[in-house]
N, C-alpha and C positions, 0 to 999 in steps of 0.2 A: 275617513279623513280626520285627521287631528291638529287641533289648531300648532305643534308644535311644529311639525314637517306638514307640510303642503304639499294636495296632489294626491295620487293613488297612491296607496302603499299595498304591499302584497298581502297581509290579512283581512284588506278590509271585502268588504262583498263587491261582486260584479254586476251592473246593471248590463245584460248582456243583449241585442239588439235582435228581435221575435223573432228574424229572418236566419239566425243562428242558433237555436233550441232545438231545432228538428235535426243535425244534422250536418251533410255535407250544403254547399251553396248552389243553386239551381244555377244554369249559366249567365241567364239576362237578369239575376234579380240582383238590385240595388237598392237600397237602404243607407240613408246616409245621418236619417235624424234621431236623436236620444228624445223619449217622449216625455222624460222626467227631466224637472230642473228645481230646484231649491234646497234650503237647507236641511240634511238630515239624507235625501237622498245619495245610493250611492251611484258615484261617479263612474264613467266610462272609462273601462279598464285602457289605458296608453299603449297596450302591447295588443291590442283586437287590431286587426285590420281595415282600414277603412277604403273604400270603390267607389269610384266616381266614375258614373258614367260616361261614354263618349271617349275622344282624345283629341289632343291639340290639335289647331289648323297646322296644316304644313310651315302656312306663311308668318307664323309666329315665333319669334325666337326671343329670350328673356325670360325674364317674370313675369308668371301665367297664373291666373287666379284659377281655379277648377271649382263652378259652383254646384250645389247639389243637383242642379237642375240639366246638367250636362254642358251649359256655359262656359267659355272661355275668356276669359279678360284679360288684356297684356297689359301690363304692368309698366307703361312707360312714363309714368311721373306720380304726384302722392292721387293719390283713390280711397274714399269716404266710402265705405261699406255700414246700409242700416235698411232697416225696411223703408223708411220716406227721409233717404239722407239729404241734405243741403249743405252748402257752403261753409266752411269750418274756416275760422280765423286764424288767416298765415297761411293759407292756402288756396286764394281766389281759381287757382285755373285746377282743381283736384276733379278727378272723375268723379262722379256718380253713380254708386253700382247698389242696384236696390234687388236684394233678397227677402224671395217670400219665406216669410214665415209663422205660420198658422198657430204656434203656438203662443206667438209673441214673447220670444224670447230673445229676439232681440230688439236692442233698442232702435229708435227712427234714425238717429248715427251714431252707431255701435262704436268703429275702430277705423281707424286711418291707414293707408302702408305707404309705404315709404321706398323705393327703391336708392339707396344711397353706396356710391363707389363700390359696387359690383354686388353688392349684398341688397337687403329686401328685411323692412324695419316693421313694426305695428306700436301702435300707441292706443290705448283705450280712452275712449271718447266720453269718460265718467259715464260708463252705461250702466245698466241695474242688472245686469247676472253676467258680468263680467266677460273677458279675453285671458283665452289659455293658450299658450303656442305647446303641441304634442311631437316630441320628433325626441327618435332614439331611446321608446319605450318611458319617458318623463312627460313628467305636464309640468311647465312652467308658467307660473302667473303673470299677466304683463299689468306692470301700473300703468294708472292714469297721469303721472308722472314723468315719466321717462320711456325713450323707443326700445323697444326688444328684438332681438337679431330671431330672425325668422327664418333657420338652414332649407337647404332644397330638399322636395320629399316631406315635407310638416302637414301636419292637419293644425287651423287655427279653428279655435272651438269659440265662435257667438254663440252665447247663451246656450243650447241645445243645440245650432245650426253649426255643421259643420265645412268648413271653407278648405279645400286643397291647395299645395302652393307647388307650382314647379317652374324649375328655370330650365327651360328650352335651349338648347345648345344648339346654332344654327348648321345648319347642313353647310359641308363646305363638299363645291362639285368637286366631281372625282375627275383626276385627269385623264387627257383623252388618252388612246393609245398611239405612240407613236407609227409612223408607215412607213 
């Protein structure tokens, strides 16, 4: 990664994830965490695939957090995501969604989301190894400045921890047949 363009580039090296060296992918095995974070390491290739285990409840429709842990969180107003998050300013009623993370890579309130007029926002919460939203082979950086449009199908990368996002399209019942 070079300070001019940010992000993977296709020269640089791939930190590629153990459970993908050997190989084809065992059916149940999932891996969701990058065990390197800092400067000089390289970054997780944007075009790897990422598995989350589980899948949504039925009774969920919207924006769906998918956390590593097989978790689902709907998305229905702003939500603080950090390992010991609390109350963020301009936001009294925000969920609280606390992920483990053993390497301490992210911070105790990482990133905020934001569900706004049909779309799904992240702000970073001035953490220390930053918010990347991955979606359509790119990493983009989110400031701690301003909200970043979060598409359906992204991986948002806390620090090493990676967070799934999907918008659930609700089921619409099928009609009966007529007699």
């Amino acid at each position: 990664m070079n300070e001019a363009t940010p992000g993977f580039q296709p020269g640089d090296p791939v930190l590629r994830p153990p459970w993908l060296t050997g190989g084809d992918l065992e059916p149940g095995l999932v891996d969701t965490r990058t065990r390197l974070v800092g400067r000089g390491i390289p970054p997780r290739d944007p075009s790897e695939p990422v598995f989350f285990p589980g899948g949504p409840p039925r009774h969920v429709s919207g924006w769906v957090l998918l956390l590593a842990d097989g978790d689902r969180i709907a998305v229905d107003g702003p939500v603080v995501v950090g390992r010991k998050p609390f109350d963020v300013e301009g936001f009294p009623d925000a969920k609280l969604v606390t992920v483990e993370d053993r390497e301490k890579t992210v911070s105790k309130n990482h990133a905020i989301l934001l569900p706004y007029d049909g779309g799904l926002f992240v702000l970073d919460l001035n953490s220390t190894n930053g918010v990347s939203v991955v979606a359509n082979r790119r990493r983009t950086v989110v400031a701690s400045t301003e909200f970043s449009p979060v598409p359906d199908g992204a991986v948002i990368e806390l620090g090493s921890y990676l967070l799934g996002v999907d918008n659930v399209i609700p089921e619409t019942p099928e009609a009966a047949p007529e007699a």
